[in-house]
N, C-alpha and C positions, 0 to 999 in steps of 0.2 A: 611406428612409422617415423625412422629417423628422420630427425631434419624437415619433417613435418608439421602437423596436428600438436604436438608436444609444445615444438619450439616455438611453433605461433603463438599458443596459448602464453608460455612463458613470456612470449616478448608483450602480451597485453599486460601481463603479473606485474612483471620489472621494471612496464614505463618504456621497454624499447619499441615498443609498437607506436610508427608514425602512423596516425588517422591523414584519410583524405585530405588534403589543403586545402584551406577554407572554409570548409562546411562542418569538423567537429571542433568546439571548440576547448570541450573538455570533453576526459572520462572519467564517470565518476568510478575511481580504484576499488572503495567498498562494493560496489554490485559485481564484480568481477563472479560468473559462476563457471565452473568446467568439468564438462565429464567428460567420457569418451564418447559420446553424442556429437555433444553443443559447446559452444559455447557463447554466453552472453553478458551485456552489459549495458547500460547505463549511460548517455552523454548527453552533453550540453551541446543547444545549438542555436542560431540565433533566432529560429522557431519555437525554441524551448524544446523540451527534452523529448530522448528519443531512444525505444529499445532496438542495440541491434544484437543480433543473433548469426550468430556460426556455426555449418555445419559440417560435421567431418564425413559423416555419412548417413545415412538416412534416419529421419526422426522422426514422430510422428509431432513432438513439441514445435520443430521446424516447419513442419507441415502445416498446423495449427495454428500457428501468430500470422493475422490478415499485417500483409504488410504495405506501406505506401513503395517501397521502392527494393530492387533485389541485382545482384549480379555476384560480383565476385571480386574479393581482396586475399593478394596473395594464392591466386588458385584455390581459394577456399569460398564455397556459396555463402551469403549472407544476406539477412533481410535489413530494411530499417522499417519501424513497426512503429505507428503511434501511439502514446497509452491511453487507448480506449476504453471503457467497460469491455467491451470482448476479449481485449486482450488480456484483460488485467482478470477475469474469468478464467483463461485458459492459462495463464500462469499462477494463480492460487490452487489449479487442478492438481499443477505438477510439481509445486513449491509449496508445502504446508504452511511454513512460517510466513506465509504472504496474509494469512487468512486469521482472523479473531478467533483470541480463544479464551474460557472461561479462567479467572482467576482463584477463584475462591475467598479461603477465610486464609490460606499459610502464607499470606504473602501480602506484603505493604504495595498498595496502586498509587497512579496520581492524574485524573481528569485531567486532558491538558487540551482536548476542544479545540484543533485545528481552524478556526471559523472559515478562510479562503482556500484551507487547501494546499496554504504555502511555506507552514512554520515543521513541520512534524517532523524535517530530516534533521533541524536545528534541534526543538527537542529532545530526540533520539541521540543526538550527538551530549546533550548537556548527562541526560541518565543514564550512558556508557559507566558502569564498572562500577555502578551503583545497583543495592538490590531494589531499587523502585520499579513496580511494572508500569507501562505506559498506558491510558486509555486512549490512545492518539482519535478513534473518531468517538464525538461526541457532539451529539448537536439535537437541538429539539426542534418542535418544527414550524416555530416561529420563526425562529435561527433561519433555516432554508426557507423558509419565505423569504427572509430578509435580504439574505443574497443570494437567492436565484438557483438554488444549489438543490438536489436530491442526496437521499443514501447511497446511492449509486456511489455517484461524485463524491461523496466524505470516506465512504467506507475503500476505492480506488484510491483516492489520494494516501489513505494511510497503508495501503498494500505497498505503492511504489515509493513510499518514501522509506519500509523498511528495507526494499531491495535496497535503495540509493545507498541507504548505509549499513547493509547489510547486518542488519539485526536481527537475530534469529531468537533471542529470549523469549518471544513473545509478544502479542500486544491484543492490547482489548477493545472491541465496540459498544459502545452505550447508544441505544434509543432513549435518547434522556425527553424529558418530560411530555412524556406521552398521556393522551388524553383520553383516545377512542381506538374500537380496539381494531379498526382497518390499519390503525400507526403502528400499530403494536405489530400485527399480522407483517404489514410493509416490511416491520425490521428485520424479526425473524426468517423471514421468506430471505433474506440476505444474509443469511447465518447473523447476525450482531448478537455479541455472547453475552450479553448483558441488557436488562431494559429497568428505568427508571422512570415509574407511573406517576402522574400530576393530577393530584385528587383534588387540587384547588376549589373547581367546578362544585365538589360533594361535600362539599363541610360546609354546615350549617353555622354562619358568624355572628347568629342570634345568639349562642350560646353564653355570651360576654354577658348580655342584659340579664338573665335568666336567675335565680336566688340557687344555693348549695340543694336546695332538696328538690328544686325543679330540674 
């Protein structure tokens, strides 16, 4: 499609893409995605941030993001979508790298416990080009007592923060200091590729008093 689809794309790539006046006030370059679908991205606004999405021709990804607002730039249909859990569901569907996944033993990690939500893309930016994997959500459920927060919310926030900077290496979920096993069940019912059990409660701290042969 000369002079199309191609070049639009292109002009989001290279920075020649003017956004709406006013209302974006960045984009973020890394979430840049394109296929012959879609294409999507990433921006700052003074509501805080927002996916939008382009379509060349029918999608069903397009079809699927609930959006707050839709019409058309450049003769091309677009959404603008908030990142919701639905959304952020329907984008780990069709983007794997959005989604937690198991590290093992071949490879060096590093807890880094997003507590609000709001550091992971920072993060993400310092472990670039490093072999560290990231466990960007981590949190136990003290933690989310404390500020207000669900798995939902930790394990979302660290999906779109690898869009934001388009990290594809990977990253990992911890259920960290889980107690009871509805916590446990919670995590996993949300894929978290990793769980961290806090036996605190089961250990017996009489032990201390107790002689070598008792």
């Amino acid at each position: 499609m000369k002079n199309g689809w191609e070049s639009f794309a292109a002009k989001i790539i290279d920075g020649g893409f003017t956004p709406p006046a006013g209302k974006w006030e960045e984009i973020y370059s890394s979430s840049i995605l394109v296929n012959t679908d879609v294409a999507l991205f990433l921006i700052r606004t003074k509501a805080g941030r927002k996916l939008i999405l382009l379509s060349r021709k029918e999608s069903s990804l397009f079809s699927d993001i609930v959006a707050a607002e839709a019409g058309k730039l450049q003769e091309t249909p677009f959404k603008v979508a908030e990142l919701t859990h639905e959304n952020a569901v329907i984008m780990r569907r069709y983007f794997p790298f959005m989604n937690p996944v198991a590290f093992g033993r071949q490879s060096f990690s590093l807890g880094l416990g997003d507590r609000l939500g709001l550091a992971s893309p920072g993060h993400l930016r310092c472990l670039k080009g490093t072999k560290i994997r990231p466990v960007l959500a981590q949190q136990s459920i003290r933690e989310l007592n404390l500020t207000q927060r669900t798995y939902k919310d930790v394990l979302d926030a660290a999906s779109w923060a690898v869009l934001q900077e388009g990290f594809y290496e990977g990253f990992s979920a911890d259920g960290d200091h889980l107690k009871k096993a509805e916590e446990v069940r919670m995590a996993l019912d949300l894929n978290f590729s990793m769980i961290t059990l806090d036996c605190s409660e089961k250990i017996d701290n009489t032990v201390d008093s107790l002689t070598a042969s008792e």
